[in-house]
MITOR-594424 format. One record per residue (C-alpha): residue in one letter; residue number from 0; x, y, z. Coordinates in steps of 0.1 Angstrom, whole numbers, plus 5000, padded with zeros to 4 digits. Layout:
REM MITOR-594424
+---+-----+------+------+------+
! r !   k !    x !    y !    z !
+---+-----+------+------+------+
! A ! NUM !    X !    Y !    Z !
...
+---+-----+------+------+------+
//
This chain:
REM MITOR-594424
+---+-----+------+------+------+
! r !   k !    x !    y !    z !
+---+-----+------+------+------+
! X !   0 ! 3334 ! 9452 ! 3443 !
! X !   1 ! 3335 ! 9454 ! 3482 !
! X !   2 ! 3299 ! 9453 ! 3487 !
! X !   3 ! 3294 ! 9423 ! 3462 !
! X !   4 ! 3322 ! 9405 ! 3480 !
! X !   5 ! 3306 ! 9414 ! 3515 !
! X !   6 ! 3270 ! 9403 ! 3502 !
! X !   7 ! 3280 ! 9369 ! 3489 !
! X !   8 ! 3302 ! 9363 ! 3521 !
! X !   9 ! 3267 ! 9374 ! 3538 !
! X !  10 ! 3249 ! 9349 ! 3520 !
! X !  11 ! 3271 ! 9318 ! 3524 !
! X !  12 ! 3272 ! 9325 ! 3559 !
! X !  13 ! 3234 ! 9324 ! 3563 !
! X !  14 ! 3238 ! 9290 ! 3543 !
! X !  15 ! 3261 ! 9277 ! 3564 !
! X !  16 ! 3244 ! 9287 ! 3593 !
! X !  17 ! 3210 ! 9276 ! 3582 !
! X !  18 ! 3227 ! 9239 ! 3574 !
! X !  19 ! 3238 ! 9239 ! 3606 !
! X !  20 ! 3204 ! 9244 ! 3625 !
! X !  21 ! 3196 ! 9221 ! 3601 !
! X !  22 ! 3214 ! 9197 ! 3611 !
! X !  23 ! 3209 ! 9207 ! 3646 !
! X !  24 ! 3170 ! 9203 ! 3645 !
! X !  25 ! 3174 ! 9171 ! 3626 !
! X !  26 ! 3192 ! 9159 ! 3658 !
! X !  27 ! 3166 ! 9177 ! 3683 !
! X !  28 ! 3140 ! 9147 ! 3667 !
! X !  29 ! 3153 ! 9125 ! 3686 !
! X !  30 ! 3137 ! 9103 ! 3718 !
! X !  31 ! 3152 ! 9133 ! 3742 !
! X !  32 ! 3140 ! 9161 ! 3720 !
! X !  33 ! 3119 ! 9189 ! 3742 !
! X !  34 ! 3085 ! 9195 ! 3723 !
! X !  35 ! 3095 ! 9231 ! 3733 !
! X !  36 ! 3076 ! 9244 ! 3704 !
! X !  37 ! 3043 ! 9258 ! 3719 !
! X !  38 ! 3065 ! 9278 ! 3744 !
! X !  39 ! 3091 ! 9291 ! 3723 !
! X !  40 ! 3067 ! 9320 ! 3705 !
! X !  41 ! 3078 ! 9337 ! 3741 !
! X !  42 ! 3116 ! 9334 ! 3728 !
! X !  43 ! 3143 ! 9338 ! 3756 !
! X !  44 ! 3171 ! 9366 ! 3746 !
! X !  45 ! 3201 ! 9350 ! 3738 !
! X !  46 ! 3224 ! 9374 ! 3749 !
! X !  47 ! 3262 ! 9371 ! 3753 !
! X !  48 ! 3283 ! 9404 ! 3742 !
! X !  49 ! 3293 ! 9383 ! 3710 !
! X !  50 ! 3275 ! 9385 ! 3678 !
! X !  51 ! 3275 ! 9348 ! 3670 !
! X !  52 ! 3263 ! 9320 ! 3701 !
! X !  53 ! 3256 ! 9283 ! 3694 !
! X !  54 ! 3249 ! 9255 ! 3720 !
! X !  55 ! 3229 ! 9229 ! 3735 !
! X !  56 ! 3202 ! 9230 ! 3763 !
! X !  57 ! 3188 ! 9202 ! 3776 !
! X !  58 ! 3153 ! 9205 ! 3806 !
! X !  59 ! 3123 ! 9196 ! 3816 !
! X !  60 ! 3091 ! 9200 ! 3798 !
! X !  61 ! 3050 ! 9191 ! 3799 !
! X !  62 ! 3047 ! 9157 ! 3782 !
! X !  63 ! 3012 ! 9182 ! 3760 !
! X !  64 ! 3001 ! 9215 ! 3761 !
! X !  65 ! 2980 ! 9213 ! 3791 !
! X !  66 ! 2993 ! 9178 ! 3809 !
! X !  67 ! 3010 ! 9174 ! 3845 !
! X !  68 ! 3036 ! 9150 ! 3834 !
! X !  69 ! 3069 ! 9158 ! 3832 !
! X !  70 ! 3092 ! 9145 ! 3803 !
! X !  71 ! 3132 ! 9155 ! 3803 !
! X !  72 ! 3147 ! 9160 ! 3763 !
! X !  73 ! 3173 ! 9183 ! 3745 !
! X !  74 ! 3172 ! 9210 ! 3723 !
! X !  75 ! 3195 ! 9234 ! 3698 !
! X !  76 ! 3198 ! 9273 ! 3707 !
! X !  77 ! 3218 ! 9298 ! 3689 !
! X !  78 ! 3225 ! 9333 ! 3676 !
! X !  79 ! 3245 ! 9339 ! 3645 !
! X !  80 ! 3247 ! 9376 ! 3630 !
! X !  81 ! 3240 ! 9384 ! 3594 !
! X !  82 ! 3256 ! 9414 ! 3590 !
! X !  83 ! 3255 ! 9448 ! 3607 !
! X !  84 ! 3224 ! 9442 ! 3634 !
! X !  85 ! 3207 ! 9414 ! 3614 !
! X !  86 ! 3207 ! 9380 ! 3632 !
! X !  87 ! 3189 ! 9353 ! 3631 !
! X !  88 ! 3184 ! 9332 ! 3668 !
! X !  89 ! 3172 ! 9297 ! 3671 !
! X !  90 ! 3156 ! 9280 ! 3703 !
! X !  91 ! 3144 ! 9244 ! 3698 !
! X !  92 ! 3121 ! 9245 ! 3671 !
! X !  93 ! 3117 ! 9281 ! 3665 !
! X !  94 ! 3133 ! 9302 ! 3637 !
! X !  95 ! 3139 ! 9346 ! 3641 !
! X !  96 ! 3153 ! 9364 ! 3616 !
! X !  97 ! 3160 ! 9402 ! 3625 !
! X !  98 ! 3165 ! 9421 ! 3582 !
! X !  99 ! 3165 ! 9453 ! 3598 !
! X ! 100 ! 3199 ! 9471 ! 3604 !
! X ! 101 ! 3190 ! 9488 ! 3633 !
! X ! 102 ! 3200 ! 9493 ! 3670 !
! X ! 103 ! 3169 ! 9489 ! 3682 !
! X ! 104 ! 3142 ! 9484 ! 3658 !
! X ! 105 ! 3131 ! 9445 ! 3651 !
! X ! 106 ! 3115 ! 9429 ! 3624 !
! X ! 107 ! 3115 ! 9397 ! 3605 !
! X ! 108 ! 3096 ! 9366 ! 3596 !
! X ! 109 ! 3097 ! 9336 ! 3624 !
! X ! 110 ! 3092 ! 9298 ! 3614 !
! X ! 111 ! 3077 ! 9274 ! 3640 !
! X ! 112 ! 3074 ! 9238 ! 3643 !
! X ! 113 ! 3051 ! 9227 ! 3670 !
! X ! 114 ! 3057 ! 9189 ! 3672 !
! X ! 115 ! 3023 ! 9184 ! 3679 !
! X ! 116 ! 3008 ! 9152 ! 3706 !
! X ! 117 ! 3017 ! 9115 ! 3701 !
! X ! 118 ! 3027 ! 9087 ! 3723 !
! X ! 119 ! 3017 ! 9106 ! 3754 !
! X ! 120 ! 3017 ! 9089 ! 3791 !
! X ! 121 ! 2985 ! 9096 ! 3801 !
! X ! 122 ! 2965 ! 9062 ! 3798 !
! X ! 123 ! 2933 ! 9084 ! 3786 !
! X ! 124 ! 2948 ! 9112 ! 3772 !
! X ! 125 ! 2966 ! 9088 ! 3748 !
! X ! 126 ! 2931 ! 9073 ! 3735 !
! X ! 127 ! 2923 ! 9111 ! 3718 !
! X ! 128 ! 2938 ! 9116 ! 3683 !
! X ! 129 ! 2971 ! 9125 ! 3675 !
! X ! 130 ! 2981 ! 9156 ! 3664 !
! X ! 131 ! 3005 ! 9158 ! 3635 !
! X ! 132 ! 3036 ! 9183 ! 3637 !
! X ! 133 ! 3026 ! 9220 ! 3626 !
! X ! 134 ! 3045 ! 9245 ! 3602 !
! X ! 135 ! 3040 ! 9284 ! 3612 !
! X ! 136 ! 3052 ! 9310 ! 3600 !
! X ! 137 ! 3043 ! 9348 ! 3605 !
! X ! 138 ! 3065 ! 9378 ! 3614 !
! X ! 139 ! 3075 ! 9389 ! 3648 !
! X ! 140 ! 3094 ! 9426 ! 3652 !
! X ! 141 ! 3099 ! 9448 ! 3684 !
! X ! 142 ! 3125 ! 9475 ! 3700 !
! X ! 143 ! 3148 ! 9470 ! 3725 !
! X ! 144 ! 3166 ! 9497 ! 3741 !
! X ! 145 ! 3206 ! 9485 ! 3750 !
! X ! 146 ! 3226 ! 9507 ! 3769 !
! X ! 147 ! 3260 ! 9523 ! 3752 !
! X ! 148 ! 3276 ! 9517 ! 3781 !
! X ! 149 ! 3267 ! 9477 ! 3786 !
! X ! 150 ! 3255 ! 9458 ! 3759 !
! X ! 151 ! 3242 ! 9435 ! 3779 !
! X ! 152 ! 3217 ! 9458 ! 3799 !
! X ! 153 ! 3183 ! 9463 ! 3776 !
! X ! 154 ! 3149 ! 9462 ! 3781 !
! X ! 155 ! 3126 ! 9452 ! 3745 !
! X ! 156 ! 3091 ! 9448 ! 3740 !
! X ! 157 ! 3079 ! 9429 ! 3710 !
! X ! 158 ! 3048 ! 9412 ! 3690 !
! X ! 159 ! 3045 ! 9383 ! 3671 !
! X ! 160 ! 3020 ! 9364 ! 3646 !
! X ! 161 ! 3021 ! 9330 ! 3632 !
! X ! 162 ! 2999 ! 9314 ! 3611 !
! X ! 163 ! 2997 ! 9275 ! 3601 !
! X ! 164 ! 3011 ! 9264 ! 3565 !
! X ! 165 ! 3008 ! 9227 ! 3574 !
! X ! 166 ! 2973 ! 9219 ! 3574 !
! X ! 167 ! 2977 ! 9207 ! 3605 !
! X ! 168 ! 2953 ! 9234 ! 3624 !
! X ! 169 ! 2948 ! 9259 ! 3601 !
! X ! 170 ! 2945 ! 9284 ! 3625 !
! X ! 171 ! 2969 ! 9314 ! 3638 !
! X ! 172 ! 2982 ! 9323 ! 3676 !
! X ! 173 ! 2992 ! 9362 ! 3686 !
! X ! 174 ! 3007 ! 9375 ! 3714 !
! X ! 175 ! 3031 ! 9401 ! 3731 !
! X ! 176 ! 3062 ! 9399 ! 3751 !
! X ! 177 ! 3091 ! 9423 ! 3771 !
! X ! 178 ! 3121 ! 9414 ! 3789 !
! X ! 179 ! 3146 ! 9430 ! 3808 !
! X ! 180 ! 3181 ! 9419 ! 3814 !
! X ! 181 ! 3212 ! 9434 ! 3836 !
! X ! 182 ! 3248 ! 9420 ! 3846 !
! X ! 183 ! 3245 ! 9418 ! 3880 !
! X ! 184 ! 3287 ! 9409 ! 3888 !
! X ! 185 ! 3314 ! 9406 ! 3864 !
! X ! 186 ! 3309 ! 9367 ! 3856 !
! X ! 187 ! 3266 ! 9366 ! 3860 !
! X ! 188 ! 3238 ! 9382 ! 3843 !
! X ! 189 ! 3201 ! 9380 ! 3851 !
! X ! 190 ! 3171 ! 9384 ! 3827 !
! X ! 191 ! 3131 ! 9379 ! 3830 !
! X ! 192 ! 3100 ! 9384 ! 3812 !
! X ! 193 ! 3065 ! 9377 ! 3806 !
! X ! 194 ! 3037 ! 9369 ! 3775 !
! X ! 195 ! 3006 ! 9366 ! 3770 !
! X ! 196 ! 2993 ! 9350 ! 3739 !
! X ! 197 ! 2961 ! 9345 ! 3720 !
! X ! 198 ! 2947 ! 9313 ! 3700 !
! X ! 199 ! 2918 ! 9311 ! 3669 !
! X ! 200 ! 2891 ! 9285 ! 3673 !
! X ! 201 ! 2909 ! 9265 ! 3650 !
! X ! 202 ! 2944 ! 9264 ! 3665 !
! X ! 203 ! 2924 ! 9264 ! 3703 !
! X ! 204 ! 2900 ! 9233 ! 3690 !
! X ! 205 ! 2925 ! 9216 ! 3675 !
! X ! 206 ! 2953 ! 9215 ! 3706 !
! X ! 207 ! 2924 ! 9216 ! 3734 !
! X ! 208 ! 2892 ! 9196 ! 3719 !
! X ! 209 ! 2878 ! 9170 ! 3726 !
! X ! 210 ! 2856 ! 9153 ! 3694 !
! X ! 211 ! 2827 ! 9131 ! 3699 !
! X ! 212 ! 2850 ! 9103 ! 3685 !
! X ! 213 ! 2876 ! 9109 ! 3710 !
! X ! 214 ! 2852 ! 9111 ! 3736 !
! X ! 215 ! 2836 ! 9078 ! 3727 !
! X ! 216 ! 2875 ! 9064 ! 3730 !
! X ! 217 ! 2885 ! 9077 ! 3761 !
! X ! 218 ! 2852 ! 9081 ! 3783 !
! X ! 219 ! 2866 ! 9124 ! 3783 !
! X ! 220 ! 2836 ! 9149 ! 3775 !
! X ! 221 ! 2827 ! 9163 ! 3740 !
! X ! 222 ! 2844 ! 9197 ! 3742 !
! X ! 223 ! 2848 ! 9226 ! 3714 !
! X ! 224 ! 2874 ! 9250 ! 3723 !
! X ! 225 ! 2867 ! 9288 ! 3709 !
! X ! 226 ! 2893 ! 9317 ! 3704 !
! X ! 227 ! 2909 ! 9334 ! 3731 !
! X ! 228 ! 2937 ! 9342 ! 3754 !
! X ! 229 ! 2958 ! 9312 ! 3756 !
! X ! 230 ! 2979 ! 9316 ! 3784 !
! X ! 231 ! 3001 ! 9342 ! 3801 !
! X ! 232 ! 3032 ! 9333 ! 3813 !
! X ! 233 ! 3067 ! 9346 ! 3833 !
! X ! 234 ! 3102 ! 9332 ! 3827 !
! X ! 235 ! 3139 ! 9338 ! 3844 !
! X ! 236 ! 3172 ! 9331 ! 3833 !
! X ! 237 ! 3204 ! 9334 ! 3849 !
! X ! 238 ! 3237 ! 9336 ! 3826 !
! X ! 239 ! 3273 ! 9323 ! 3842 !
! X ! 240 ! 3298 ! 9337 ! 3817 !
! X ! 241 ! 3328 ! 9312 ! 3827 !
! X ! 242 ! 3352 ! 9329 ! 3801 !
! X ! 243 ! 3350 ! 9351 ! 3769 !
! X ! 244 ! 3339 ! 9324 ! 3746 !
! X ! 245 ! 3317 ! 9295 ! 3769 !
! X ! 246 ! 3285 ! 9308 ! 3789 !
! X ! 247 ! 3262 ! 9281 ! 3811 !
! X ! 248 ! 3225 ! 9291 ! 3810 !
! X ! 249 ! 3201 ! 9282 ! 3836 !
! X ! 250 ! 3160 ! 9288 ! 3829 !
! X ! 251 ! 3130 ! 9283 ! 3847 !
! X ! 252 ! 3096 ! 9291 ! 3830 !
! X ! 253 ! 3057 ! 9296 ! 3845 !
! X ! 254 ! 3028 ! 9295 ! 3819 !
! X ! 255 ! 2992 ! 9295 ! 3830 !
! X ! 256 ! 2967 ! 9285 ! 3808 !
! X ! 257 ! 2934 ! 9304 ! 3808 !
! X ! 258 ! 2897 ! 9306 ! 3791 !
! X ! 259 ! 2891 ! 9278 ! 3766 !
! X ! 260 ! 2928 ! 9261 ! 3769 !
! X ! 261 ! 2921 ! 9256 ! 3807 !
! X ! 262 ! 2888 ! 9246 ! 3807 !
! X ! 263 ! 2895 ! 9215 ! 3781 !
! X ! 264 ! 2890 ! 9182 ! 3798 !
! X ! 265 ! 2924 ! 9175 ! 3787 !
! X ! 266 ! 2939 ! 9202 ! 3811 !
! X ! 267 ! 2911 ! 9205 ! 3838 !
! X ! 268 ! 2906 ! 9169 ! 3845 !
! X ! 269 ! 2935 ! 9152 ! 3831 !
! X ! 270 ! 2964 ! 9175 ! 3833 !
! X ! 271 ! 2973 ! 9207 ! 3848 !
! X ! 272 ! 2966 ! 9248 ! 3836 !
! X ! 273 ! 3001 ! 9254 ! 3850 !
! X ! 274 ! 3025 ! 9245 ! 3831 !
! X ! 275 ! 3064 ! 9247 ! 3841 !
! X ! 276 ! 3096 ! 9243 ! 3813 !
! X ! 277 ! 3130 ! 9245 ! 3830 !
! X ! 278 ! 3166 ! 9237 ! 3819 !
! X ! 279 ! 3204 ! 9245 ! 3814 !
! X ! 280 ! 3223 ! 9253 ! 3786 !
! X ! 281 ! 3257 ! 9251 ! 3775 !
! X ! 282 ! 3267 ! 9280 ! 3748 !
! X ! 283 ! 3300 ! 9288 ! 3729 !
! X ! 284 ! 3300 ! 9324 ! 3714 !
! X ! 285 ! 3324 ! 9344 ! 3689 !
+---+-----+------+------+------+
//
């Protein structure tokens, strides 16, 4: 009888939780929503000694994959356990579930909206077609190493693979990340990383082409993007714990973008192949 109560209390908690990111992605679609989705396969850590976080970030962000204008918008983050070391963590648009009840070991499916390119500032950029918001979904799994002693020291490496259930771009993107993260003083800790990821023809052409249709609209050059490494990219986060319960979290993230994704008129002559995401968060955990 214990374990049935304890797995139906599981599941209405993953419910309840689910409604809520719900609710809090439903609000993310708003005018200050950050498009954070093609950064977010690189998922910050969200780690605060509790097992459950929620909370609010808003930042800075590249107005397209690949562009040099800056737009400011909002986003939901949180972590909410599902039992033992199950969790599932949410940033922006990007759904990880952890099944396995492990210390260390990750794995579990990932969900991905990237909110695709509309209404862009760029004058030219804006006369190329609009891309449609994307569903992926894949799996992503890794190990971290915590120590006993501090929770909140670890070092993980992980993988991840998404492929498009939209129709959108029918392609898939892969790539690798590992992080470290330390406490640094009683009240602060400190985290970084880096990723590298890799695009298919189809998700690259799609995000970084240029048809002869959109070319005839806005005077840009015919370009077919191929496979390859998309970008690589570095990230740092500092962590102010201001009591047991509320955390303020302040991020700053690099990504270049190399091969195809750089060399696409739409980043080499009308954009940028660096590409900067910053912000603060607010976060309650319990």
């Amino acid at each position: 009888m214990r374990n049935i109560v304890s797995g139906t209390t599981h599941v209405h908690t993953f419910n309840l939780i689910f409604r809520i990111w719900l609710a809090l992605a439903a609000a993310s679609t708003l005018p200050l929503c950050v498009p954070v989705s093609w950064a977010t396969d690189v998922v910050i850590p969200l780690e605060t000694g509790t097992p459950n976080l929620i909370g609010f970030g808003i930042g800075g962000y590249p107005d397209y994959l690949g562009s040099n204008d800056t737009a400011v918008g909002a986003a939901p983050v949180a972590r909410i356990g599902l039992g033992g070391e199950r969790f599932m963590q949410v940033f922006g648009t990007d759904v990880q579930v952890n099944l396995l009840n492990h210390p260390n070991w990750r794995l579990g499916p990932e969900i991905l909206v990237r909110l695709g390119r509309k209404d862009v500032d760029d004058p030219v950029v804006s006369q190329v077609s609009e891309i449609d918001a994307a569903f992926d979904v894949g799996l992503t799994g890794g190990y971290t190493w915590i120590d006993s002693q501090n929770p909140l020291k670890r070092i993980g490496i992980s993988a991840w693979g998404l492929w498009d259930a939209s129709g959108v771009h029918n392609g898939s993107t892969f790539g690798a990340r590992v992080f470290g993260m330390v406490p640094v003083a009683r009240p602060v800790t400190v985290a970084a990383g880096a990723a590298a990821s890799w695009g298919s023809k189809d998700y690259m052409d799609t995000y970084f082409g240029v048809s002869p249709e959109d070319s005839l609209k806005s005077g840009l050059p015919v370009y077919a993007a191929g496979s390859g490494v998309r970008d690589v990219r570095g990230w740092f986060l500092a962590m102010f714990h201001l009591s047991r319960t509320w955390h303020l979290g302040a991020a700053v993230m690099y990504s270049r973008l190399l091969g195809d994704a750089s060399d696409s008129p739409l980043v080499s002559e009308r954009g940028s192949p660096n590409q900067w995401v910053y912000g603060v968060g607010l976060m309650y955990g319990w």
